[in-house]
C-alpha positions in Angstrom: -13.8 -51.3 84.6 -13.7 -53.5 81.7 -11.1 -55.5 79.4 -11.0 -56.5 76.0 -9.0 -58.9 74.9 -7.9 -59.6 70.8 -4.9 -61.2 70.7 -1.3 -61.1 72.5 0.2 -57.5 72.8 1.4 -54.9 75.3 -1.2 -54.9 77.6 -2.6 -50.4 78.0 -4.9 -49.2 80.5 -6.9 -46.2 79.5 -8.2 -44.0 82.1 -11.0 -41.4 81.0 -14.6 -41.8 79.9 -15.0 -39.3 77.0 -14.9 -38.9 73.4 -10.8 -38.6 73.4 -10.6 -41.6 75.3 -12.5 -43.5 73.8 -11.0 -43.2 70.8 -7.8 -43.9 71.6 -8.6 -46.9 73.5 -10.5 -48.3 70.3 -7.6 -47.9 68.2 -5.6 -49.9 70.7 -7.5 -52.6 70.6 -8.4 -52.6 66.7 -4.7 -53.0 66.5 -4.7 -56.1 69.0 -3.6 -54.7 72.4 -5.4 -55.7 75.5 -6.6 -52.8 76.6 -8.8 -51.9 80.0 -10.6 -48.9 80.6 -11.1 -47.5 83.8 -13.5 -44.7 84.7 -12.9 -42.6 87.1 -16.5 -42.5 88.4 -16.0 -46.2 88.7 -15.6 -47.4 92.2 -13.1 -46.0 95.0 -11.2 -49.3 94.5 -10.4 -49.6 91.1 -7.8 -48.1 90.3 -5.4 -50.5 92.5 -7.1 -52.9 90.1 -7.0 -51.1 87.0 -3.4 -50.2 87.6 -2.4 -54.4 88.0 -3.5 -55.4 84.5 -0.8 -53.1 82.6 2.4 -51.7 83.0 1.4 -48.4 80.6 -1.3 -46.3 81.3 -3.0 -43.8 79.2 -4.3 -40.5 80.9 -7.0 -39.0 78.9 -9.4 -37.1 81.3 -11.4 -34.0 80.9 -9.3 -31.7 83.1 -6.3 -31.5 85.5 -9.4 -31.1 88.0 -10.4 -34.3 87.1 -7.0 -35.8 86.6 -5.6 -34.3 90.7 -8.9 -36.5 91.7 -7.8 -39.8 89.4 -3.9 -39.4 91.3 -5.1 -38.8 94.5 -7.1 -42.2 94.5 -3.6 -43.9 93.5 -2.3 -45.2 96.7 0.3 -47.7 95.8 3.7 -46.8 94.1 3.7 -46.8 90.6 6.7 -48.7 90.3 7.4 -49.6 86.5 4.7 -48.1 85.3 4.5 -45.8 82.0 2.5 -43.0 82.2 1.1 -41.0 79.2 -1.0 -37.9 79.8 -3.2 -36.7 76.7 -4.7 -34.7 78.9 -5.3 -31.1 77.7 -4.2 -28.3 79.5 -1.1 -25.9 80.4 2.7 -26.6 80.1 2.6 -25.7 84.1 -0.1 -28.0 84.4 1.5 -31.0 82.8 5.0 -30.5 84.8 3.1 -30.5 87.9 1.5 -34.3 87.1 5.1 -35.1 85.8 6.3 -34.5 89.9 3.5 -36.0 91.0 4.0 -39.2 88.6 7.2 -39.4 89.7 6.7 -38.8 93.1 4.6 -42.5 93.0 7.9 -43.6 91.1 6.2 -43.9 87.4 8.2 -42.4 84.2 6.0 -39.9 82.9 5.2 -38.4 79.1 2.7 -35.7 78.0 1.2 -35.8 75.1 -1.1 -33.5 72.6 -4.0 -35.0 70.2 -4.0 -32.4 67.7 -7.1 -33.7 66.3 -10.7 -34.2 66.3 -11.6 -38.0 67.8 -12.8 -39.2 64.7 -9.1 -38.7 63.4 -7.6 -41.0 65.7 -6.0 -44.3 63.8 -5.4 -41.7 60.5 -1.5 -42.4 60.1 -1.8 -38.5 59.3 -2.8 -37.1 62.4 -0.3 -35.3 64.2 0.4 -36.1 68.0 3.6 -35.0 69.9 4.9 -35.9 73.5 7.4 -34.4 75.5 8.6 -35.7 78.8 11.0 -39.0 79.5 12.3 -40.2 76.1 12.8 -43.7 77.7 8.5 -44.1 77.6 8.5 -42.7 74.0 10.8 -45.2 72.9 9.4 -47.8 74.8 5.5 -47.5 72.8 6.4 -45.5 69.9 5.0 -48.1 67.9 2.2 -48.5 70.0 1.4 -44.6 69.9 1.5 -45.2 65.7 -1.7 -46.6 66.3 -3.2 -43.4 66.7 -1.8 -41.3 64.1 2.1 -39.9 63.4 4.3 -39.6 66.9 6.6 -36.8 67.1 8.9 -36.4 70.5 9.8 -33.0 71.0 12.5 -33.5 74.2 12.8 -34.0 77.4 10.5 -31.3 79.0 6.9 -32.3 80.2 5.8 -29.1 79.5 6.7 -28.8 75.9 4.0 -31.1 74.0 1.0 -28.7 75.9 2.7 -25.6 74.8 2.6 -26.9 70.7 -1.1 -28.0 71.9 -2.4 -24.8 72.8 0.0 -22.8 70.1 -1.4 -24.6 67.5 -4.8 -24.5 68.4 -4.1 -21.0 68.2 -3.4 -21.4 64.3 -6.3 -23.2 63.5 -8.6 -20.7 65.1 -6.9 -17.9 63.4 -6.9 -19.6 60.2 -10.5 -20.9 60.7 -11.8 -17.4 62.0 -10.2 -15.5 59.0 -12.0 -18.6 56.3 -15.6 -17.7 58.6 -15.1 -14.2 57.5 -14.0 -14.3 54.2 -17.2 -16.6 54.3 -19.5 -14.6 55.3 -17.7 -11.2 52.6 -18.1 -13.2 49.9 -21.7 -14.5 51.5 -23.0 -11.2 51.2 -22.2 -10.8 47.8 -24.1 -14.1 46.8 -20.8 -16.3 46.7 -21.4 -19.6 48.3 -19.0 -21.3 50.6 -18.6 -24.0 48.2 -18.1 -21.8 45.6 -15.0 -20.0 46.3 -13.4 -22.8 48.8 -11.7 -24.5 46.0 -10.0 -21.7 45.2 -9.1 -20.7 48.6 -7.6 -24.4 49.1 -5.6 -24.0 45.6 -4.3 -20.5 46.8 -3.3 -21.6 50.3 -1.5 -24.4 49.1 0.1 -22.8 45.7 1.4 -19.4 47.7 0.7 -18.9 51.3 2.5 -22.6 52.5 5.6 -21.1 50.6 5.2 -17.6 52.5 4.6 -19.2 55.9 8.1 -21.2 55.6 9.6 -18.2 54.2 8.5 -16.7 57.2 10.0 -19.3 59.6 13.3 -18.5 58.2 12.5 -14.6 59.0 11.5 -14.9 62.5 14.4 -16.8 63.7 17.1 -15.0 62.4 14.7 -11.4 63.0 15.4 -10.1 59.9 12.3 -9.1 57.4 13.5 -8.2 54.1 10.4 -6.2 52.5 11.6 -6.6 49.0 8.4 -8.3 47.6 5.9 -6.8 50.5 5.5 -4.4 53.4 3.8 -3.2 56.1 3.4 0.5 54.2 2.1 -1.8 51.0 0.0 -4.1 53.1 -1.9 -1.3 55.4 -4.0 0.2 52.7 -5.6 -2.9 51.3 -6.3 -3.7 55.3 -8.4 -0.7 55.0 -10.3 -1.4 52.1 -10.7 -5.1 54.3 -12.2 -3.0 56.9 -14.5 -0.8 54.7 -15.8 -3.8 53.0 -16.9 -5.4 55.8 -18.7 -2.5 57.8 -20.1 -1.8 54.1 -22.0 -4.9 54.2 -22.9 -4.8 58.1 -20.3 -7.4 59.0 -18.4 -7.6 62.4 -14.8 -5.7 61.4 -13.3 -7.1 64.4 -10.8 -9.3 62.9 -9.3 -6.9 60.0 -9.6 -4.2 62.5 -7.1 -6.0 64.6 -4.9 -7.2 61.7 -5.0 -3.1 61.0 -4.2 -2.1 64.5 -1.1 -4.9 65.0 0.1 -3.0 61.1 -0.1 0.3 62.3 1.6 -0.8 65.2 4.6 -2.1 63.0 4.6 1.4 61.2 4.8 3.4 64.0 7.5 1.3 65.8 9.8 2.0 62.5 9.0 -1.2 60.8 6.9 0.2 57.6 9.5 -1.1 55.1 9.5 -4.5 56.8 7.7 -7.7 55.9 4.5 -8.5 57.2 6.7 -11.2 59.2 7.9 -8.4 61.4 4.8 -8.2 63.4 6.0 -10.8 65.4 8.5 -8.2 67.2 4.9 -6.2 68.0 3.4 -9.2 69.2 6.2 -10.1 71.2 5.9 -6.6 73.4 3.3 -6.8 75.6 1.3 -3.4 75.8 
């Protein structure tokens, strides 16, 4: 266990000894809290110790394994304390440390770090929380340290389900630019060749077609006045084609051709490519 003190502030200790944690605890103190940082392969008594020098605590561990193990060493009550779990894991997961937080009579919050640790302290980076409002209040100024603080209500389960959702973005985003990669690769292109124009395109059209999209999805209407599944499904093919023509993996626009033909042969052919979310919602 160790402390490091800069100058007067809300006293955090940070529990976890990785990457993540470390990080966050940095930040903390760069920005002049007092901040300890308890391991939890440090010994069996520390954290009754660790747990006297601040009234919020920051849970960043590698697992729920890991973090069931960090609780069940907590004998005393937690009695005032705020608890904020940047854990990473499942909605069911973080509503089961929300009982047991509560159980030793601390206010719990979950949290998601939807970022690298080297982007911890950009006023950019995106973290959200869900769980008791009263601790996001309490350190939302505190939790600016780290990057922009969204609280999405009052369910501990919530800020784990945007975690894994949108980690689910990025890789489909980033596994569609690895392919498009490696097409273009074949031909000669270089990666940073082509990626200009790919971040001018993005930005320019699809931004404006994924928040036209939004709009879609909730109210479950897909107009297909400017494009549709019927108009999309052949250039998927020629996708497909290209990539077993130069001895690519066709995985990805073979799936992108299945969930189409999928849309087409549940009546949806004159529908916007938005209305594959009614496939995807229907569990085969």
């Amino acid at each position: 266990m160790r402390a490091t003190n800069k100058q007067a502030a809300e006293p955090v200790l940070v529990i976890g000894n990785n990457p993540r944690s470390s990080a966050l605890a940095t930040a903390l103190t760069r920005a002049g809290h007092t901040v300890t940082v308890w391991a939890p392969a440090d010994p069996p008594d520390a954290p009754a110790a660790a747990l006297a020098t601040a009234r919020v605590v920051v849970l960043c561990v590698g697992d729920y394994d890991e973090l069931w193990r960090v609780l069940d060493q907590v004998e005393q009550p937690m009695t005032g304390h705020e608890i904020v779990n940047l854990t990473s894991g499942t909605s069911a997961q973080a509503r089961q440390a929300a009982a047991r937080v509560s159980a030793l009579g601390g206010q719990y919050l979950d949290g998601a770090l939807m970022a690298h640790p080297e982007h911890v302290g950009d006023e950019h980076t995106v973290l959200v929380y869900s769980g008791a409002e009263r601790v996001f209040q309490n350190n939302e100024s505190l939790f600016g340290h780290w990057g922009s603080a969204t609280y999405l209500g009052p369910d501990a389960g919530t800020a784990s389900l945007y975690d894994v959702a949108m980690l689910n973005f990025a890789w489909a985003t980033l596994i569609g630019y690895l392919h498009t990669a490696t097409l273009l690769g074949a031909a000669g292109v270089q990666a940073r060749t082509f990626t200009p124009l790919l971040t001018r395109w993005l930005k320019a059209t699809v931004v404006d077609v994924i928040e036209d999209y939004a709009a879609q999805i909730d109210d479950r209407k897909y107009p297909g006045e400017e494009e549709w599944l019927e108009l999309d499904a052949p250039l998927m093919d020629h996708l497909v084609r290209a990539s077993e023509e130069h001895g690519l993996d066709a995985a990805l626009p073979e799936l992108i051709a299945s969930l189409t033909a999928k849309g087409i042969d549940a009546g949806r052919g004159r529908e916007s490519f938005a209305s594959l979310v009614e496939v995807i919602r229907t569990r085969r």
